[in-house]
N, C-alpha and C positions, 0 to 999 in steps of 0.2 A: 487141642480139645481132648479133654478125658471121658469116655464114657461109659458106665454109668462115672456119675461126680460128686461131688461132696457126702454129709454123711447116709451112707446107704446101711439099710435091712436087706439081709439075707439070712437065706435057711443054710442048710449043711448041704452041699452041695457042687458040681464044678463049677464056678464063675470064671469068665472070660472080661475083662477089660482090656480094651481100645484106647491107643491113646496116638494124636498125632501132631509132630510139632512141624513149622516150618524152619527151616535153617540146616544145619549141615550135621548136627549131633543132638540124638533123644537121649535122656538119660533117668534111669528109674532109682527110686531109694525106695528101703523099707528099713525101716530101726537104723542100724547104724550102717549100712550096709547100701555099697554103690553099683552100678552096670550102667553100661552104655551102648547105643549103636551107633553106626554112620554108614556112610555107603560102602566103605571099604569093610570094616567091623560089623560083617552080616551074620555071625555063628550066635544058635541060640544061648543064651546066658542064664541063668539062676542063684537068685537068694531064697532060698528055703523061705517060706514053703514054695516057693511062686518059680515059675518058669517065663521065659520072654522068650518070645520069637519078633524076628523086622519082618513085619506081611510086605511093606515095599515100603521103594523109596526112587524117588529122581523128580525132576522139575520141582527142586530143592522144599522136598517136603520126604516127612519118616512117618510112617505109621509099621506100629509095633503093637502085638497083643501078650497082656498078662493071665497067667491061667493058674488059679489056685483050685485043688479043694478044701473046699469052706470047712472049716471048725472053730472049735470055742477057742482056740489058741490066736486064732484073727481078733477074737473084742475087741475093741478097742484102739485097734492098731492103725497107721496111715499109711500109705500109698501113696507116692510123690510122681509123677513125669515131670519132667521140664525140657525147657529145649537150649539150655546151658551147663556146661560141667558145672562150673562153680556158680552159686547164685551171685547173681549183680544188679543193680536198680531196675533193670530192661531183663533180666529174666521172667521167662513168660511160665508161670507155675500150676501147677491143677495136682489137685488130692483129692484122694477118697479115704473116709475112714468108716470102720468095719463095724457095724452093730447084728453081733450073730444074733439069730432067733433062736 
């Protein structure tokens, strides 16, 4: 689950999304650009703008938060979690895309 999800209004601002998969690896994209956690791979990560931290993880479930501050250079843009490296029929997907105010 991503939350907030699909396409969201925001002001200029810090936003924080949530996002939690179950299985053994969460992984976030933005533009062209990949990261990943697992339970062994617990160090925060970053694709500009955005930072990630794993808030937890065990009884085979990740919950990870993303934290940006909002600008006009977000418009437009998507925000992927999934809870597969590479997508597959059964990858389970959630996006958010960015409509600044």
């Amino acid at each position: 689950a991503l939350l907030p999800n699909g396409a969201v209004s925001i002001c200029q601002r810090e936003l924080k999304i949530t996002c939690n998969v179950t299985g053994s690896i969460l992984v976030w994209t933005y533009g062209r650009s990949i990261t990943s956690f697992s339970s062994v791979d617990t160090q925060p990560q970053y694709i500009a703008p955005f930072s990630f931290i794993l808030q937890s993880h065990g009884n085979g479930t990740l919950v990870s938060v993303a934290s940006v501050n909002v600008s006009a250079s977000l418009n437009g843009s998507t925000l992927e979690c999934r809870d597969t490296l590479i997508i597959t029929g059964s990858s389970i997907r959630q996006q958010i895309t960015f409509n600044v105010k």
